[in-house]
N, C-alpha and C positions, 0 to 999 in steps of 0.2 A: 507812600513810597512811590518811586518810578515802578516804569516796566521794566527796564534796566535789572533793577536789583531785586525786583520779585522773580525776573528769569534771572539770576544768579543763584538766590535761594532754592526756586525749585529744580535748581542741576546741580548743585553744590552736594556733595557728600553721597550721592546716590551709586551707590560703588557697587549694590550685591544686584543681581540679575535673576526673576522667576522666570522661568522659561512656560510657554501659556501656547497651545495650542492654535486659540483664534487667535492672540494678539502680538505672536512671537515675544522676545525679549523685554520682561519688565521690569525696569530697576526700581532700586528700593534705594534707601538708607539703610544702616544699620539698624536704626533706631525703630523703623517699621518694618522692616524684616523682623525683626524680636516681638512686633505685637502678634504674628502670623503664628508662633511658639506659644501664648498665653492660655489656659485651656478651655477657654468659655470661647476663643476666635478656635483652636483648633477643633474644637468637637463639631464645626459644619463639616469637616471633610468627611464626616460619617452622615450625612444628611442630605440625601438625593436631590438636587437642584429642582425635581420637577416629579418627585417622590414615588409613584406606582406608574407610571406614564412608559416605563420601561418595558412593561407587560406587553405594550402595544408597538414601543420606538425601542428594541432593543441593544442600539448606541446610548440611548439616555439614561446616562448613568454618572451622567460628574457631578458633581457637590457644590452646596453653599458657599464651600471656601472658594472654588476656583471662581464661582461667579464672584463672588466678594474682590476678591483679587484682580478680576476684571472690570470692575467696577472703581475701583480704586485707580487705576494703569488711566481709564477713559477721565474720570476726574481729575488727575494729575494733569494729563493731555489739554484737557479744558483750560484748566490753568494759565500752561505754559501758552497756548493759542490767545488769552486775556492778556497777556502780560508783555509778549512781543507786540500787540497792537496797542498799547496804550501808555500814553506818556504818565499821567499821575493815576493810582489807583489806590482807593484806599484802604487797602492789607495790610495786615501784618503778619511778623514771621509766625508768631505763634501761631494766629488765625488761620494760616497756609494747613502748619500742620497739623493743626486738631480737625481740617475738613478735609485734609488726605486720611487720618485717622478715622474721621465718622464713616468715611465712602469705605475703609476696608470693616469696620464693623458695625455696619447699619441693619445686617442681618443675623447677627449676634441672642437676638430674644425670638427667632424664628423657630416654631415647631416644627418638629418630627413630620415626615411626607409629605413636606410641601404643604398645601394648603388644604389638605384633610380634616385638620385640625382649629382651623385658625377660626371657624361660624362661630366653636363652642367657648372660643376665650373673655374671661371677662375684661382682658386687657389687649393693646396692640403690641405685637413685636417691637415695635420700637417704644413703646414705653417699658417693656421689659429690659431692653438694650440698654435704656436711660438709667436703671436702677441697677444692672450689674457695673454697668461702668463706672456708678457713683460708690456703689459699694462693696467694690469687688477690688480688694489693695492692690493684689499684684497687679488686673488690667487697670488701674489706677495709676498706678506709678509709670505703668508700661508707656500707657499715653504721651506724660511727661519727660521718658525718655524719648521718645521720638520726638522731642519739643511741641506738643501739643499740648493743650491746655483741656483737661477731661470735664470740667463742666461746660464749654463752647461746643465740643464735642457729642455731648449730651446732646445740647438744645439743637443741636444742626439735626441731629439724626429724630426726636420727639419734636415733633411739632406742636405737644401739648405745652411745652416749655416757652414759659411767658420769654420772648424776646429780646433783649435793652439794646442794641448796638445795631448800624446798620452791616455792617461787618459780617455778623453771624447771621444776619436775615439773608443776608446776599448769600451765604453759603448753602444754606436752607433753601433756599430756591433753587439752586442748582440743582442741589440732590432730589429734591421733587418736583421737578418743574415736565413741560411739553418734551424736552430734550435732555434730559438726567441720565448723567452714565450708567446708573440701575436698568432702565428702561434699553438703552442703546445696547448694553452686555446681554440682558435678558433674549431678547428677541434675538441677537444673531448668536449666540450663544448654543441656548435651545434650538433654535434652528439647524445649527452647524451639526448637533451630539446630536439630533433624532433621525440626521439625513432628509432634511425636507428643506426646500429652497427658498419657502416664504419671507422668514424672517431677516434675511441680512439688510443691509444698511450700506451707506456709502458713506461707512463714519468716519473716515481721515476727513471729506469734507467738507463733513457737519460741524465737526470740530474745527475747521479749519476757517468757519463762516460764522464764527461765535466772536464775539467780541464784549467789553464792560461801558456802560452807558447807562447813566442815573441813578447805579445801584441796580443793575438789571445784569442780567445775561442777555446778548439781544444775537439776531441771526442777521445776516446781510442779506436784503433787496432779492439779491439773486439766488439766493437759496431756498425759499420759500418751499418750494417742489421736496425738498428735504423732510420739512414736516409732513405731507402730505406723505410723503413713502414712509416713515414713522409708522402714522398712523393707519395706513392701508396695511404694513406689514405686521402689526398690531392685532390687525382683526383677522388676516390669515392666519395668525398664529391659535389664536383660540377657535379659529372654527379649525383648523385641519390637528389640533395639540391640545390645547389648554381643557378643550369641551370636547375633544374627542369623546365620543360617547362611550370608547373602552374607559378611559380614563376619568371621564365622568363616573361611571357605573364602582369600577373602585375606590374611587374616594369616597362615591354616597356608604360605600360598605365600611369603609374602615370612619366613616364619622357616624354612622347608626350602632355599629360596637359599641364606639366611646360614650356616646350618649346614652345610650343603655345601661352601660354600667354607671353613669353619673348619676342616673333615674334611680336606682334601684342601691345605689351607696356601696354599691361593687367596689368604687374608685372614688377617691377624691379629685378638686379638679386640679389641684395644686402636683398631683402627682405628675401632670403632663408636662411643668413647665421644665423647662433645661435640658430635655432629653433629646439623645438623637436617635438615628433609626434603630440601631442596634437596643437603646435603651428603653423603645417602645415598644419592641417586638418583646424585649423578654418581662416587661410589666403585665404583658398579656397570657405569655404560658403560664407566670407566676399565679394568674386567676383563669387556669386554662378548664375547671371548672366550670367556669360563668358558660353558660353556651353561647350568646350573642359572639363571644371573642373567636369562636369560630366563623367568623366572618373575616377578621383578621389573617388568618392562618390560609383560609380560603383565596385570599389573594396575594397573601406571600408564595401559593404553589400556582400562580395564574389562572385558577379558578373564579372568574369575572360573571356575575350573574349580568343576563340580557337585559335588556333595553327594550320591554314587551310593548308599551305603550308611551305616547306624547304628545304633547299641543304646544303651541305659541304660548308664550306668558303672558297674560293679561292682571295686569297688576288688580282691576275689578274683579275679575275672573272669582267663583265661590272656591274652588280648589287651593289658589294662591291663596286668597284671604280665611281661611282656615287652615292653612298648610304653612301660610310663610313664617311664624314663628315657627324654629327648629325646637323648640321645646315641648311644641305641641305639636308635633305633626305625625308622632306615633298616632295619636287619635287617628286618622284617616286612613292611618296605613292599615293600622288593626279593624278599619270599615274593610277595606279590602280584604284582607286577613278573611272576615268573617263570612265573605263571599266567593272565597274562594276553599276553603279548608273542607268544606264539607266534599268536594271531589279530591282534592288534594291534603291526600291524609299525612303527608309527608313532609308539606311546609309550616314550617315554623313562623313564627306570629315576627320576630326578629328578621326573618326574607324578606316581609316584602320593606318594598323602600320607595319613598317615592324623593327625585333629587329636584331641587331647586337653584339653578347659578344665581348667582348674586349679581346687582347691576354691575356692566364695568364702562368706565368712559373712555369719552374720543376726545379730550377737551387740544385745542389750539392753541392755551395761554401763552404767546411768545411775543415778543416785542422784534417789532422788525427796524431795524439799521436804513432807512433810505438813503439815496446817494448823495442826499445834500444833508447828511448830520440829523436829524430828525428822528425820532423816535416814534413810532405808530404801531397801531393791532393791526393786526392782518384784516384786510376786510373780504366780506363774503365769498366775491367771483372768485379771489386768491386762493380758498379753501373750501375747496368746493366739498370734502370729505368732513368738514366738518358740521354739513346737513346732511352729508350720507351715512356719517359713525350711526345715529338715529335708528337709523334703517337698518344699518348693518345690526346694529346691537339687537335691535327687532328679531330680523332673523336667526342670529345666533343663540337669544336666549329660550332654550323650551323646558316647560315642567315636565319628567319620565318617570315613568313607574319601572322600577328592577325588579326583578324575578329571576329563582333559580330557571335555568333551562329546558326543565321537563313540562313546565309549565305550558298551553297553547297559547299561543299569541292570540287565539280569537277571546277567548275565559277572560285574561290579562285586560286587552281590550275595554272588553262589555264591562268588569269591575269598575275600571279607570274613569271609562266613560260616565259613569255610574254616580262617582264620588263628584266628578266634574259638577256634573247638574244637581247634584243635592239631592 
């Protein structure tokens, strides 16, 4: 189709308006206004965008749906910014709107607290995503009424889903690509609800510097510096939010609970999927019994165990390499445990906790627009941030020992120290 009539389609019928905080007025159609009603899309509004984080940023409190919704508003955006620059593109209507559709429910198969949860799954959220939507009628049909097509939908949002068309790869790249409206809502988003300044973006335009080129989403010449603030704004976010060490220290509590009770057949694992916060909190009074789930309870009343000890991550490192399986990292903790109980008669073998982040990257993959038609990677001098994410990630990531607070920071220490060298 033209650009022409791709920008008719995506203005055509967009009558109802969400009203959004970061992004002021967003319209909708009828048709995806109604997928916002379905109850596998409404139950994120009960699912904290950034889950116990609130303990430490107490604005951080909006939900999966609004980022969802913002997400969705940024990928329309993209869109319509493709579609005025380009004389033939190859979409369709459907296409349009099963990847307006993906971008409002791409986080659809997301656990309870954020990403508490997410080390112990044996599936990713978005293959979850793939399988309610395939098998779930009403958001099934729902799709379809907003003229979208729910198996295109599927495959944009799972990436595990074999591909056929270039159509749905192009879409699939947007939503996970250097510049994806997930990522762009994300960071100013979280940024805006925690009151920290890291995170915003100059996304009118990023968006405005996006354009269609060989089956690519590509950036204009002049923009480059755009990704570079992406990613610098990226890694402010997890060192001053994401890894905040309060927010680290709760989430190692509320995934040492879960895990606990998986070990020990308290829970099955299946009982985690679908739930939101509400329906996680009360799985756990319902086994308020168990005692580990007092770890749970312990940070629903902001009760956050310290941060007594820490090192750099050294992927060789003896602590990592016996510790980085989550399944087996009780073992090291109960080393701890057993070094430290005998003066502290009070901690439970379930305290100690030792957390490990998960690598995150800094990658650059964007296709740059040069001023004479051309298509090229960005090369080194241009991104320069892309040999410094390395470092930054270096810095950012460290392995810590949690303990209740009566505990000394010196005891904690010499333990931690202890398990480090073997």
């Amino acid at each position: 189709m033209t650009g022409n009539e791709a920008l008719a389609i995506l203005m055509r019928g967009f009558t109802h308006t969400v009203k959004d905080p970061l992004w002021g007025n967003i319209p909708m159609t009828d048709g995806l206004r109604k997928l916002i009603d379905v109850k596998e899309v409404e139950k994120l509004s009960r699912i904290k965008q950034n889950g116990p984080a609130f303990h430490i940023y107490p604005g951080a409190v909006h939900t999966r749906l609004s980022h969802s919704i913002g997400v969705y508003h940024l990928g329309h955006e993209m869109m319509l910014s493709v579609a005025r620059k380009s004389n033939e593109i190859p979409f369709s209507e459907t296409g349009l709107f099963s990847f307006l559709s993906a971008c409002l429910l791409h986080d659809i198969g997301h656990f309870p607290y954020a990403h508490s949860l997410k080390e112990l799954s044996v599936k990713e959220h978005e293959e979850i995503a793939k399988e309610l939507i395939l098998g779930t009628p009403e958001l099934y049909d729902a799709i379809k009424n907003a003229g979208g097509n729910p198996e295109i939908t599927a495959a944009i949002i799972d990436t595990g889903v074999k591909c056929c068309d270039n159509e749905t790869a192009f879409y699939r790249k947007v939503l996970s690509g250097t510049l994806d409206p997930d990522k762009l809502d994300y960071l100013s988003r979280d940024a805006f609800f925690a009151g920290i300044p890291y995170g915003k973006q100059d996304t009118s335009y990023i968006i405005s510097s996006l354009s269609y080129a060989n089956g690519l989403l590509v950036l204009d010449e002049g923009a480059i510096s755009s990704v570079e603030q992406v990613l610098f704004s990226k890694y402010m976010m997890y060192r001053n939010l994401y890894w905040h060490k309060g927010v680290r220290g709760a989430t190692a509590m509320i995934k040492k609970a879960v895990l606990s009770a998986l070990r020990d057949n308290e829970i099955k694992l299946d009982e985690l999927y679908l739930k939101d916060d509400y329906g996680f909190i009360e799985m756990c009074r319902e086994h308020r019994a168990y005692e580990p789930f007092s770890l749970v309870s312990a940070v629903e009343e902001g009760k956050i165990e310290e941060r007594m000890a820490y090192k750099p991550f050294d992927a060789d490192g003896k602590l990592e390499t016996r510790a980085g399986d989550i399944t087996k990292r009780y073992i090291v903790e109960n080393e701890i445990f057993s070094r430290l109980s005998h003066k502290y008669s009070a901690l439970k073998d379930y305290e100690v906790i030792i957390d490990i982040p998960e690598p995150i990257s800094f990658e650059t993959k964007v296709g740059i627009l040069s001023e004479d038609g051309s298509i090229r990677n960005p090369e080194e001098d241009e991104m320069l941030f892309s040999k410094a994410g390395t470092l930054f990630s270096k810095s950012l990531r460290k392995v810590a020992l949690y303990l209740p607070r009566y505990i000394e920071k010196e005891d904690a220490e010499k333990a931690f120290m202890e398990v480090c060298h073997g």
